[in-house]
N, C-alpha and C positions, 0 to 999 in steps of 0.2 A: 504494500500500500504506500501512496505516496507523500513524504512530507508536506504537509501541504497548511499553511493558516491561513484565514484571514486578513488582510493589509490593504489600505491604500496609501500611496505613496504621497507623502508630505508634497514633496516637489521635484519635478524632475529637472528644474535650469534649463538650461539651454541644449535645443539637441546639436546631437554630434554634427549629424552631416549639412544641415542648415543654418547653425548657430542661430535658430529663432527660438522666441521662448513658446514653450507648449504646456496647456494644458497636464494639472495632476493627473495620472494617471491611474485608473485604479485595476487591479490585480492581484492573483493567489500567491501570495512569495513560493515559490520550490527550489529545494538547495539540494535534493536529494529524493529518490524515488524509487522503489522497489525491482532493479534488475530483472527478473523471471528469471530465465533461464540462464545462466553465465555462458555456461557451457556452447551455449548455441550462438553468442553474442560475435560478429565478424569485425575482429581485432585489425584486420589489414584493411579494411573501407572507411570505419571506424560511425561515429554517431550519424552522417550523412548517407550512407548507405551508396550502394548505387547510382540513386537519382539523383542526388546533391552534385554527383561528381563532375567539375568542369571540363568545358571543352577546348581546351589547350592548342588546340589546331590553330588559332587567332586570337591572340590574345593584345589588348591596346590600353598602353598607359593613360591615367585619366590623370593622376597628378602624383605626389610627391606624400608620402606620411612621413609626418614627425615627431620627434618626440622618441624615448625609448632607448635602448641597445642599439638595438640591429636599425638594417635601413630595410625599408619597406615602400612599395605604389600601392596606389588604388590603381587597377585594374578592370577591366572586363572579357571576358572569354568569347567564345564565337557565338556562343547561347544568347549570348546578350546579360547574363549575372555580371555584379560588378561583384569583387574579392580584394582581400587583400592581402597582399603578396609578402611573406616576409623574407628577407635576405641573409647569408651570410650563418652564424655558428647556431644562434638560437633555431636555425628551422626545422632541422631536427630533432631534435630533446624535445621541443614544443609537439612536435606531430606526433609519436611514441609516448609522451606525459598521456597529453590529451586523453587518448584512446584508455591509458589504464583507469583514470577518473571517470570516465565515461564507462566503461565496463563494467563497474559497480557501483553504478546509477548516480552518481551524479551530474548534474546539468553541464555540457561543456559548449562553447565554441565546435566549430565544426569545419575541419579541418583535413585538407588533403598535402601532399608533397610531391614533385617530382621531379626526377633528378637534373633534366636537362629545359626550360622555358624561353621562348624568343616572345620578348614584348615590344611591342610595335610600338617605336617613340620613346622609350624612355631610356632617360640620361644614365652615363657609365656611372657604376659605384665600384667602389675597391673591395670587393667581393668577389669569390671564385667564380671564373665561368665557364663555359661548355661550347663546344663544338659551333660553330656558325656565329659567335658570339651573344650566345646563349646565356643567361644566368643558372646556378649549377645551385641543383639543390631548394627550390624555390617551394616553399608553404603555401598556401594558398588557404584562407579563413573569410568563411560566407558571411553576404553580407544581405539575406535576405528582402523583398523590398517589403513584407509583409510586418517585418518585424522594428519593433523602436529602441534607439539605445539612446543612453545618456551620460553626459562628460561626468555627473556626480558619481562618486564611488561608496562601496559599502565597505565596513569594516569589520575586520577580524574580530574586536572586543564590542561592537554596539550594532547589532540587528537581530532579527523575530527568530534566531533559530542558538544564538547563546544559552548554553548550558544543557542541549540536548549533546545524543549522541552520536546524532550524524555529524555535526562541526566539526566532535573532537574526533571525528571520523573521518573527516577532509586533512584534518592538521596529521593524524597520522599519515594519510597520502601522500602529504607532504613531504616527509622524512623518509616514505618509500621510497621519494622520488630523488631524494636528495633535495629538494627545490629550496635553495638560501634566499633568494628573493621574498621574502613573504611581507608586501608593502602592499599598504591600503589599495595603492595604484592602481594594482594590476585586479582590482577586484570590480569587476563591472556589471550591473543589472542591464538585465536587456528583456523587453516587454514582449511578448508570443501572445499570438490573437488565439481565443478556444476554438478549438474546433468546433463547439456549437453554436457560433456567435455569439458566448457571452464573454465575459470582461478579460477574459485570459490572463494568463502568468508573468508574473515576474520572477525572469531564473536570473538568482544568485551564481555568478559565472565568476571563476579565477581565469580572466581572461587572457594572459601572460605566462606561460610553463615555459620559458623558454630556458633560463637557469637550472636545470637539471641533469640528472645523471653523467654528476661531475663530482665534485665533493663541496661542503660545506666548510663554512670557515670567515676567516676574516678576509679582509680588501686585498692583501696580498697571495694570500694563500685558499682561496675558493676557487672552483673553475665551474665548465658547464660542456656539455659537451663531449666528456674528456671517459671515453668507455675504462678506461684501464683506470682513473681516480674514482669511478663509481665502483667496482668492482673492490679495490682494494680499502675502500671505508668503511667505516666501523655501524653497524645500523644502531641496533640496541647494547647498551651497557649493562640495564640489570633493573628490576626490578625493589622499591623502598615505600611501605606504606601503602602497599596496592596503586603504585602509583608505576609507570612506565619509565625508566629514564634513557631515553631516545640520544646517541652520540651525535646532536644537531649543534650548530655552532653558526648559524644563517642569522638574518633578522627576525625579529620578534620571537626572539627563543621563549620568551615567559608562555608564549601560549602549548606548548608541550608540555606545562607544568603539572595539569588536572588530566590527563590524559590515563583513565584508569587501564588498568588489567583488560577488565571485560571491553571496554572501549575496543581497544588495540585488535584483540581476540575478533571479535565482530567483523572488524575491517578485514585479518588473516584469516577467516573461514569464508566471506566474500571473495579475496583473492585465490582463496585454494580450488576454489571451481573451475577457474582457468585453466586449461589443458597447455602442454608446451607449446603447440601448433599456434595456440592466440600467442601466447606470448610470443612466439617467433614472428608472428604476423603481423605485432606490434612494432614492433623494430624492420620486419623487412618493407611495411608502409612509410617507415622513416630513411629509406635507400641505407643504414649503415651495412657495411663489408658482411659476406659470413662467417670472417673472424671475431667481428666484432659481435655482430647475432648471437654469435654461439657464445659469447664473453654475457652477453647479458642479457641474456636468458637463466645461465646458471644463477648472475647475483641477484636477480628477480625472484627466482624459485626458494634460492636458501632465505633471503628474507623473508619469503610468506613463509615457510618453515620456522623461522625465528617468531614471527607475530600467533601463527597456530600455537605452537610448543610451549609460550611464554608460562612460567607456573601459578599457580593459583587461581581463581576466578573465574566463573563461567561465560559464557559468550553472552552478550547485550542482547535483550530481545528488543524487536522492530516495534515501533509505535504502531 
């Protein structure tokens, strides 16, 4: 069943792609939603499925994103969807996060990658390229026209779903992922019309994975990206007070703090559904090597091993 309350949204500012002001919006917050099946869920297309998938054939620069790490366009495909394109180290980590957050139901962006892109019209960036003077490695994130976003962001310690245990259920994802980034920022609501015409959703989205499966840490010593520092980092330290204590060293570490036993447990009997073949199809929709697949895969596995195994405490049941 789906997390689901009551809300309407104070205000939503200014929108993103207009910069007019619009009308409060109102909608069911969901940050989290009952998966079904894990097992059957397709880690290599990821939340978009099929149909979402662009059409890469003609693809033409619309303008310039800013802001952020990486360098990124707005784009449009031959379908006529406008996307947005991210460049350079984060696009991977990002496309491979994604898919595991989205796997065990929570809300994500929607997101494809592929290896080699020719965009019509836009300007050189100092990022790797590919063949015809292609950009190499190129993300691509929908940008629905049905759907409304907004520049306000929500936060880690103040919105409708604090002190359940799907939060502390994203925050362990977090640490799954390695993801150090954990800034207000990158946290954005984005409004989904109901399928029966009435007031639709507001999904709670960590719109930004791009910092992952690298290792955590400080300014000089964090990476993203980096298969052989995610591999060789420490996930879980031990267990104090039925309390988890997670080897995370990223921003906003205090919120790791209340992350109980059952919490953790919860999250690693959702991940233990995953069969190898998802999780290698998580990564081989992020183009990394089959050296590197095969690298992380394994540290994927032994972590939900660590999170199942953890001692004490039974698994969280579902609201």
């Amino acid at each position: 069943m789906a997390l689901l309350l009551t809300f309407q949204a104070s205000a939503f500012g200014q929108d993103e792609e207009k910069k007019k002001k619009k009308e409060p919006l109102t909608g069911t917050p969901v940050l989290w939603r009952d998966p079904g099946d894990i097992s059957s869920r397709d880690l290599f297309l990821g939340a978009g499925g099929e149909a979402m998938k662009p059409d890469i054939s003609n693809v033409t620069f619309l303008k310039d994103e800013v802001g952020g790490y990486s360098a990124g366009f707005r784009v449009r495909d031959a379908a006529g969807n406008t996307w947005v394109a991210k460049l350079g180290k984060e696009a991977q980590p990002e496309t491979a996060a994604s898919r595991f957050v989205w796997a065990v139901g929570y809300v994500t962006e929607i997101h494809y990658l592929f290896p080699c892109v020719h965009i019509k019209g836009a300007p050189d960036k100092k990022v790797e390229r590919c063949e015809g003077k292609g950009f190499a490695n190129v993300r691509f994130e929908a940008r629905p026209k049905a759907y409304k976003r907004q520049g306000t962001v929500w936060s880690w310690t103040n919105n409708p779903f604090v002190g359940t245990k799907e939060l502390r259920g994203l925050i362990v994802m977090m640490a799954f992922l390695n993801n150090w980034d954990l800034k207000d920022d990158n946290n954005k609501l984005v409004w989904v019309p109901g399928s029966d015409g009435g007031q639709g959703e507001l999904h709670y989205i960590l719109s930004d994975l791009g910092a992952t499966f690298g290792k955590t840490g400080g300014f000089m010593s964090r990476s993203r990206n980096e298969p052989e520092d995610y591999v060789k980092s420490k996930f879980i330290e031990g267990v104090e007070g039925g309390r988890v204590k997670f080897a995370y060293s990223g921003k906003n570490s205090a919120l790791f703090r209340d992350v109980t036993v059952e919490d953790a447990k919860w999250v690693g009997s959702l991940l233990s559904k995953l069969t190898d073949q998802q999780l290698t199809d998580a990564f081989r929709a992020a183009n990394f090597t089959p050296e590197e697949v095969q690298m992380l895969v394994g540290a994927a596995r032994a972590r939900i091993s660590q999170l199942v195994n953890l001692p004490g405490g039974a698994v969280a049941g579902t609201n």
